[in-house]
C-alpha positions in Angstrom: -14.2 -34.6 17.6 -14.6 -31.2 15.6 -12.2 -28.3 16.4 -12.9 -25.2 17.9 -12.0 -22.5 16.2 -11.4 -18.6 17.7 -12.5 -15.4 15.3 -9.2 -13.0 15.5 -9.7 -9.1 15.9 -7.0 -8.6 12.9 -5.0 -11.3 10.4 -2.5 -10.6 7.9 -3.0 -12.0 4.4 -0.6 -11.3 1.6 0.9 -8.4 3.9 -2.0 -6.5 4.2 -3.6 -6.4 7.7 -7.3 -6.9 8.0 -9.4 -6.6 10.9 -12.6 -8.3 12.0 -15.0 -5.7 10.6 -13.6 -5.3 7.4 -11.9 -1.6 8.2 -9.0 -1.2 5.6 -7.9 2.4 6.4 -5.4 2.0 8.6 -3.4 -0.8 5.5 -4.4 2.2 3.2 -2.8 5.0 5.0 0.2 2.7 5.7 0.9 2.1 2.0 0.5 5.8 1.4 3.3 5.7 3.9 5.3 3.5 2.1 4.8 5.0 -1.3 6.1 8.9 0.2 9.0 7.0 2.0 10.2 5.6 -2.2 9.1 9.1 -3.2 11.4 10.2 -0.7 14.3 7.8 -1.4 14.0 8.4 -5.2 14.0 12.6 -4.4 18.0 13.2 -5.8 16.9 11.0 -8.8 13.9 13.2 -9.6 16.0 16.4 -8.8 18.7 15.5 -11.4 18.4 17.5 -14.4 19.9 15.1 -16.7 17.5 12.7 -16.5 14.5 13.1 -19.1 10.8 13.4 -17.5 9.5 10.8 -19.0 12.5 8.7 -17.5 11.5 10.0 -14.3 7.8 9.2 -15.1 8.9 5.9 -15.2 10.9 5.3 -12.5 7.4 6.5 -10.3 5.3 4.2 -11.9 7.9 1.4 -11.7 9.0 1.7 -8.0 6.6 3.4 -6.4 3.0 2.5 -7.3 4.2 -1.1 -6.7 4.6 -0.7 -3.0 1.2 1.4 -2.5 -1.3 -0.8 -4.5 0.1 -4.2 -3.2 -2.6 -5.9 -1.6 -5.2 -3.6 -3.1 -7.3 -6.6 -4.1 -8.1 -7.4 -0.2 -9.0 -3.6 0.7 -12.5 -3.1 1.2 -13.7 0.5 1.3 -16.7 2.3 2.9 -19.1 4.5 1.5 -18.2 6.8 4.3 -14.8 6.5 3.5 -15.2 7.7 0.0 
């Protein structure tokens, strides 16, 4: 016969968590997390003054804005939000 089949509160597609009602703020803030914590890593990097700024520049967009728009494409956000 046909299956029955359970709606979940949350799922996680891709990495990203995403609950029943379409909320994505919580995946937002943790990426935000995630992007300080390489911010953080990188900080003697970006502190040394022999390397260039754009060098550093690059290094940001390269290791960094990776890890906080991954997933992006499943985030849904509210006009409330905005």
């Amino acid at each position: 016969m046909g299956r029955q089949w359970k709606q979940c509160q949350t799922s996680f597609f891709l990495g990203s968590k995403i609950t029943a009602d379409g909320d994505c703020c919580h995946e937002i803030k943790r990426r935000l997390l995630l992007g300080r914590k390489v911010m953080t890593n990188l900080d003697s990097i970006l502190k040394c003054r022999d390397i260039t700024l754009p060098t550093k520049v690059r290094l940001a967009k390269a290791m960094a804005f990776p890890v906080v728009m991954h997933g992006c494409e499943s985030w849904t956000v509210k006009k409330a939000k905005c």
